[in-house]
Backbone as a printed PyTorch tensor [residue, N CA C, xyz], in Angstrom:
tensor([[[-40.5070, -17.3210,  60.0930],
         [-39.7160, -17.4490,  58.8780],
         [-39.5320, -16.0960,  58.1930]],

        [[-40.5520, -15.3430,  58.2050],
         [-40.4870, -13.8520,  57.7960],
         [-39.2530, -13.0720,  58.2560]],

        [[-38.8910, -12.8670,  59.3310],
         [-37.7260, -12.4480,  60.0520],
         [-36.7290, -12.4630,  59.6360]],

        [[-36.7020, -13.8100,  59.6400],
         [-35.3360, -14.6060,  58.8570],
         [-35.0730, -14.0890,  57.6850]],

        [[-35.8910, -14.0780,  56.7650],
         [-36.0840, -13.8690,  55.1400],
         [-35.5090, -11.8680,  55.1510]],

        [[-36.6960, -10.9330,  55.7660],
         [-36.4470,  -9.9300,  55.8850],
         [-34.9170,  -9.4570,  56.3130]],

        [[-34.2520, -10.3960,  57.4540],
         [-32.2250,  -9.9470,  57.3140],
         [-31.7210, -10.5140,  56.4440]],

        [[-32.4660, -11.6590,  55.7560],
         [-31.2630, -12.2960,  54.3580],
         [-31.5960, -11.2540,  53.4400]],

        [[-32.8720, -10.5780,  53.2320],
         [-32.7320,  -9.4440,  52.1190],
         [-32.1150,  -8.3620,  52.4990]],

        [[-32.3170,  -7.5530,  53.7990],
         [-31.2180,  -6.5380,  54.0620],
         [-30.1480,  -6.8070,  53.6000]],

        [[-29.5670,  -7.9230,  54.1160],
         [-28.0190,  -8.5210,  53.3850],
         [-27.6450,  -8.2960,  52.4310]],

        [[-28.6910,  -9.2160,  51.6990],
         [-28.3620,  -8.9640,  50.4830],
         [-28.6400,  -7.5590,  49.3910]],

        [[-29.2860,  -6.5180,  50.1910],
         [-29.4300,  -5.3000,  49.1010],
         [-27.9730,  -4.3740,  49.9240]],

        [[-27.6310,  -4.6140,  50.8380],
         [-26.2330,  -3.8580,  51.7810],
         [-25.3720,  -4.5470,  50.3410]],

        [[-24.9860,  -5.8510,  50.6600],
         [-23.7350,  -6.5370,  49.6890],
         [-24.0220,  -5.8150,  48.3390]],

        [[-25.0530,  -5.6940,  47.7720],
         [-25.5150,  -5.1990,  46.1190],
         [-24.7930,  -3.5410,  46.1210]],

        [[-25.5390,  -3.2180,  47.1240],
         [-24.8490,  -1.2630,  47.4120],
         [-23.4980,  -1.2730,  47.4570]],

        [[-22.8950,  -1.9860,  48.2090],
         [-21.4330,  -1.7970,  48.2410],
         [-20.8990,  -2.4140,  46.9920]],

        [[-21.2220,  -3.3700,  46.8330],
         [-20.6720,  -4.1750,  45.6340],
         [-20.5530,  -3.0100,  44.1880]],

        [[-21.9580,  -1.9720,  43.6380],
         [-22.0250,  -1.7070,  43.2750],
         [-21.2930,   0.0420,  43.0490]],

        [[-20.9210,   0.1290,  44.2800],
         [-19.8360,   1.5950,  44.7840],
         [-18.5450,   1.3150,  44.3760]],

        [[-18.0300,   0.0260,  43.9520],
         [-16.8250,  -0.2440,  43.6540],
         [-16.0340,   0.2460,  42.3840]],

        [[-15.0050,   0.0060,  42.0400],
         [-14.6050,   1.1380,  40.6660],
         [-14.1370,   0.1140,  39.4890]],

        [[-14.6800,  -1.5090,  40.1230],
         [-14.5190,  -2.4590,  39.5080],
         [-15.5700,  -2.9530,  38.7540]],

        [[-15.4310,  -2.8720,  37.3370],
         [-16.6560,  -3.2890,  36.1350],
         [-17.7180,  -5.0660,  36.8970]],

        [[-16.5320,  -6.2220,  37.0580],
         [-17.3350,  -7.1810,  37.7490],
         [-18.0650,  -6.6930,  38.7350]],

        [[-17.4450,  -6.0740,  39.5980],
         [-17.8180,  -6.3930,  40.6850],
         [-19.2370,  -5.1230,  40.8000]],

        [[-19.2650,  -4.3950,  39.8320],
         [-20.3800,  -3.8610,  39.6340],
         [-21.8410,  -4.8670,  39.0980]],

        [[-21.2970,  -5.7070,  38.4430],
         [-22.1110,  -6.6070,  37.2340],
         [-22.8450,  -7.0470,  38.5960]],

        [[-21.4310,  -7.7170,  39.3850],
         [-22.2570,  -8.8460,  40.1640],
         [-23.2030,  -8.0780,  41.7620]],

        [[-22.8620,  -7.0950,  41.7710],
         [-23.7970,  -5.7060,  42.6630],
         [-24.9890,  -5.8470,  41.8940]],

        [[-25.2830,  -5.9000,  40.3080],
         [-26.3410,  -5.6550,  40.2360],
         [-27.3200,  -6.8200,  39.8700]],

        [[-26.8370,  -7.8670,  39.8850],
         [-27.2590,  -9.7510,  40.1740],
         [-27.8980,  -9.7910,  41.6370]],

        [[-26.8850,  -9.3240,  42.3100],
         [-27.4980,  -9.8030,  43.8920],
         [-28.5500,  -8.7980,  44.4350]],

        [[-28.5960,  -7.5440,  43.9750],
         [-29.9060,  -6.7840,  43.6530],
         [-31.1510,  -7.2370,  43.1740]],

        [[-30.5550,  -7.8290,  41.9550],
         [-31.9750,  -8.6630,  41.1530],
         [-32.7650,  -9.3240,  42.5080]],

        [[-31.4710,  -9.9300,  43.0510],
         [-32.3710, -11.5680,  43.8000],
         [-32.7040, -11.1400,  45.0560]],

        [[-32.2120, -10.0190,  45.2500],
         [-32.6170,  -9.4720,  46.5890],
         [-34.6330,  -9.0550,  46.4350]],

        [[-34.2410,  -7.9640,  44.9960],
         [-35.8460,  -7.5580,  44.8110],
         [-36.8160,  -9.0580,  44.7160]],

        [[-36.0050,  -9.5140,  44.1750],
         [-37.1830, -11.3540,  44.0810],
         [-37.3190, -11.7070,  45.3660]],

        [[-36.5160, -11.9390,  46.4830],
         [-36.7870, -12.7830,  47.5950],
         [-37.3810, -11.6420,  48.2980]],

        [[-37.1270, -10.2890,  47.9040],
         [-38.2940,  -9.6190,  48.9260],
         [-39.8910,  -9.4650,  48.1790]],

        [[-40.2510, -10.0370,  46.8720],
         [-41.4550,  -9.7660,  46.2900],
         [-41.8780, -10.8780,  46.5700]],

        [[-41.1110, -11.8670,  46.8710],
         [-41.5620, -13.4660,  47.2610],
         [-42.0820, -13.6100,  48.6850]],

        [[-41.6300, -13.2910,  49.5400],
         [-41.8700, -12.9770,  50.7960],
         [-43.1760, -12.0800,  51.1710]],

        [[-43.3860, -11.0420,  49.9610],
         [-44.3380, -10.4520,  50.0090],
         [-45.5950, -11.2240,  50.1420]],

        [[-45.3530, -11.9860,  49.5810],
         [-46.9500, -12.9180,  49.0080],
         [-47.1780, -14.0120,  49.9520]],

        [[-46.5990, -13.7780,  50.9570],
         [-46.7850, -14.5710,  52.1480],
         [-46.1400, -16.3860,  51.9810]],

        [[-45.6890, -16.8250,  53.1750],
         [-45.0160, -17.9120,  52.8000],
         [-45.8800, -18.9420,  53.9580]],

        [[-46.5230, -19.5810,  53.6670],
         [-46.9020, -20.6390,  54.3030],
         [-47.5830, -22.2510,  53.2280]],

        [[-47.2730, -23.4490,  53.8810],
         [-47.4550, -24.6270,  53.1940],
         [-48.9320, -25.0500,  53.2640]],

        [[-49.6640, -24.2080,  53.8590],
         [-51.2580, -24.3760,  54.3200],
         [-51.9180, -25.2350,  53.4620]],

        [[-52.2280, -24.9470,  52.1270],
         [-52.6380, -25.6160,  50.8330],
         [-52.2710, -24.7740,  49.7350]],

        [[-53.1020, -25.7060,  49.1280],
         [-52.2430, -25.0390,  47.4100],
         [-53.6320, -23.7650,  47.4170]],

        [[-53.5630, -23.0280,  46.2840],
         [-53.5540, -21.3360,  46.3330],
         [-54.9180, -21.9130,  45.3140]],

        [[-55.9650, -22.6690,  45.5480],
         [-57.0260, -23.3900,  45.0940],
         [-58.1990, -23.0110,  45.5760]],

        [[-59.3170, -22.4410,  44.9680],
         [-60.7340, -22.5260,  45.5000],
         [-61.5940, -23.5030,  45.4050]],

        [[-62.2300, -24.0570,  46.2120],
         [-63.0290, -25.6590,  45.9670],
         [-64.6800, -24.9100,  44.7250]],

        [[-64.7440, -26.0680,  44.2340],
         [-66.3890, -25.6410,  43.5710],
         [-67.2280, -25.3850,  43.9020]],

        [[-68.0950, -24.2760,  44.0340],
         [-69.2500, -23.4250,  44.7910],
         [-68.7900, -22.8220,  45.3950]],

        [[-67.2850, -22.5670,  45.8410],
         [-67.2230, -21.4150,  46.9920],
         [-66.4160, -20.2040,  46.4830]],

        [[-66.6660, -19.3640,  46.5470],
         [-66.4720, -17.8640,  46.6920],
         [-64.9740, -17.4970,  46.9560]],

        [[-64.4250, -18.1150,  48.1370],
         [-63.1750, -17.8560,  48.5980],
         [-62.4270, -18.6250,  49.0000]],

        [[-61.5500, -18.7700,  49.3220],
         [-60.1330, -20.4950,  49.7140],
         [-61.2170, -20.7010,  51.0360]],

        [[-61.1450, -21.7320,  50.9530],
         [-61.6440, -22.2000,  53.1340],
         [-60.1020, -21.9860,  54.0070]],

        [[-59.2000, -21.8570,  53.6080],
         [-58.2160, -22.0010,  54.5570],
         [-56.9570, -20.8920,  54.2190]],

        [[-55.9050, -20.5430,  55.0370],
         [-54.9770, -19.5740,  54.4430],
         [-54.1870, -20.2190,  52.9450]],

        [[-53.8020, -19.1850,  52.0760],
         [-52.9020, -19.9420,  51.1500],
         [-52.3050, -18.9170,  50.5300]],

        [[-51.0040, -19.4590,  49.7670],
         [-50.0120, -18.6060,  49.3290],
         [-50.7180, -17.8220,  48.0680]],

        [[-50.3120, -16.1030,  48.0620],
         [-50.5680, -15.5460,  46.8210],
         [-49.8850, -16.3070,  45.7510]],

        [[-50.5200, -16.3290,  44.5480],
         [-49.2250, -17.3620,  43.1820],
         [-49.3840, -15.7510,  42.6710]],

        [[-49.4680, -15.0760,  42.5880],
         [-48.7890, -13.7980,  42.2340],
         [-47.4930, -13.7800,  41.8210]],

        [[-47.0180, -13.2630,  43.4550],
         [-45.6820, -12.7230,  43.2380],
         [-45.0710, -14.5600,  42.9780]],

        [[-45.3970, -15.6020,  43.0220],
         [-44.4220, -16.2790,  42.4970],
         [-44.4610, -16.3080,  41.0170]],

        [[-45.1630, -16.1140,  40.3130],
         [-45.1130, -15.7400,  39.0510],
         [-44.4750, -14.7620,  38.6130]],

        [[-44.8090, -13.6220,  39.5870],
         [-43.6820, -11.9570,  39.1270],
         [-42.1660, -12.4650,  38.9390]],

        [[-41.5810, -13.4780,  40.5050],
         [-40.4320, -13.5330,  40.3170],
         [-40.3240, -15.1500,  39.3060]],

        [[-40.8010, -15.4190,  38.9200],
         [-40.4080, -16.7490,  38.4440],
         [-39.7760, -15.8420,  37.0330]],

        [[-40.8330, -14.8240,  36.5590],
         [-40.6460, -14.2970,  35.1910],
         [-39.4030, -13.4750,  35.2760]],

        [[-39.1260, -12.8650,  36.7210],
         [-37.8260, -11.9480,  36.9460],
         [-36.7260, -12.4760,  36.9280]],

        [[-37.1880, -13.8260,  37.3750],
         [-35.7160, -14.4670,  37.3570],
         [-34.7220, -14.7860,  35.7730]],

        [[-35.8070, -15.3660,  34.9600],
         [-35.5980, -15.6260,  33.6760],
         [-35.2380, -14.1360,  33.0410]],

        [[-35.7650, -12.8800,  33.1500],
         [-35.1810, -11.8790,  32.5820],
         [-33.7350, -11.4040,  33.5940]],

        [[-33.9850, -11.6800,  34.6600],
         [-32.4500, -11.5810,  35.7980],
         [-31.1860, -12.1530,  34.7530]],

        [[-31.3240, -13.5840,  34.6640],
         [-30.6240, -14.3100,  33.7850],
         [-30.0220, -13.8530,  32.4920]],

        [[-30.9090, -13.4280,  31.9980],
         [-30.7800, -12.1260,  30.4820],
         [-30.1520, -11.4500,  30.9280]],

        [[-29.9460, -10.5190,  31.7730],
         [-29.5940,  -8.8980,  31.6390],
         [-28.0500,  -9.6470,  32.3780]],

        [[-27.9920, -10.7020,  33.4710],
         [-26.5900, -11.2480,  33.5600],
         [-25.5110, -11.6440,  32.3730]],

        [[-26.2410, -12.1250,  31.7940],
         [-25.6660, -12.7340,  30.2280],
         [-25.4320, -11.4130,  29.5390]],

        [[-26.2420, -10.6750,  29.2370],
         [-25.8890,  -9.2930,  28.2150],
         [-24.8840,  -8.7180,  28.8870]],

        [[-24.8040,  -8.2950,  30.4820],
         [-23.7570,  -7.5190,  31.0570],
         [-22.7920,  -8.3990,  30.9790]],

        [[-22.4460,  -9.7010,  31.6380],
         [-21.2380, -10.0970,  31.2210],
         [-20.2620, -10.1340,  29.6030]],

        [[-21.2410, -10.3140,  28.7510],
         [-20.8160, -10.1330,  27.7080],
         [-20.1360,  -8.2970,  27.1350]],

        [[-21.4450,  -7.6750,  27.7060],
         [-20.5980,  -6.7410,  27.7030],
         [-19.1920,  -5.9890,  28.3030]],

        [[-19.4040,  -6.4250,  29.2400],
         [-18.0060,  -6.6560,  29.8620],
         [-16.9900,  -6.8300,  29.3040]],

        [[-17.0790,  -7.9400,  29.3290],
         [-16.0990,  -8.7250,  28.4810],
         [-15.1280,  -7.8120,  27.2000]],

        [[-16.8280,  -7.3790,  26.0440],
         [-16.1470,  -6.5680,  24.9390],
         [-15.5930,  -5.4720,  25.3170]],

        [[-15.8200,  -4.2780,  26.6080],
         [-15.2130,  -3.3710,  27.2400],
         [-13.6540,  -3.7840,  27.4650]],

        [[-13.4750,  -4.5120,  28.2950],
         [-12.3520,  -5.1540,  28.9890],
         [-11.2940,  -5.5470,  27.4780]],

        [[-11.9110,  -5.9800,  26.1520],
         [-11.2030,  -6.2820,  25.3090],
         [-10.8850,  -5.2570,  24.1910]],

        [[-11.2990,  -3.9380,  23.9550],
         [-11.6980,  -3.0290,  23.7520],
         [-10.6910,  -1.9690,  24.0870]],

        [[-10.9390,  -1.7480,  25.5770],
         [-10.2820,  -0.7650,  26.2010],
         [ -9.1780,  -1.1450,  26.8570]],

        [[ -9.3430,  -2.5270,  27.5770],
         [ -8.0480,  -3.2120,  28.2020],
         [ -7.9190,  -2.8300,  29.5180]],

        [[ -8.6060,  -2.4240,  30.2870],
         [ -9.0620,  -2.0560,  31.7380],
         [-10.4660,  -2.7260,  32.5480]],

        [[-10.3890,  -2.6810,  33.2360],
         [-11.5740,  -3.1730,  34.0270],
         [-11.9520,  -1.9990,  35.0540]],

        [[-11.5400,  -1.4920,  35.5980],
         [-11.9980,  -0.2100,  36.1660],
         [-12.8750,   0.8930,  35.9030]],

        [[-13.4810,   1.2080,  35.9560],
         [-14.9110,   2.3310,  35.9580],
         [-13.8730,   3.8580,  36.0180]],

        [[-14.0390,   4.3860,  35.0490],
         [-12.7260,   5.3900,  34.6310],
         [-13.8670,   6.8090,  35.0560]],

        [[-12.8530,   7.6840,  35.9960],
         [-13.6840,   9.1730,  36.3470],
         [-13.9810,   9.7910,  35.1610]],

        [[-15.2360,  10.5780,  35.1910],
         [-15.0490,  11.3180,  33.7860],
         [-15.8310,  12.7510,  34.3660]]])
């Protein structure tokens, strides 16, 4: 499953790079969304992915008896996601007031 996961994030940080080279304000916004979720599904992946048991130590013992998922990084990204969400909402909005503002959408040379 690792494999798998590791080319859906290449993917998705390639689509974010290009997306984000563009001279288009969206299509920058949304370069830097699929970035977000790229860094999440690769910090998620980090913490190992298996259904073994829950991420639990029994009473008296020292260490799990069996493999189990870090709850780490699902906590890192659970919290990233909710600030992901934020910084989508603030950039679109800002957008928006740019675009109404200036009356262009294009990323102007300077």
């Amino acid at each position: 499953m690792e494999p798998l996961l590791a080319i859906v994030v290449g993917v998705l940080f390639s689509t974010a790079i290009y997306l984000m080279m563009q001279r288009n304000l969206i299509r920058i916004v949304i370069g830097v969304i699929i970035l977000s979720n790229a860094v999440n599904l690769l910090i998620f992946t980090l913490g190992r992915l298996t259904r073994a048991s829950a991420p639990l130590i029994p009473y008296g013992q020292n260490v799990p008896l069996e493999d189990i998922a870090n709850p780490l990084p699902q906590a890192l990204v659970l919290t990233a996601i909710v600030i992901g969400f934020g910084l989508f909402a603030f950039a679109l909005v800002l957008t928006y007031r740019t675009y109404k503002e200036i009356g262009t959408k294009p990323v102007k040379e300077g």
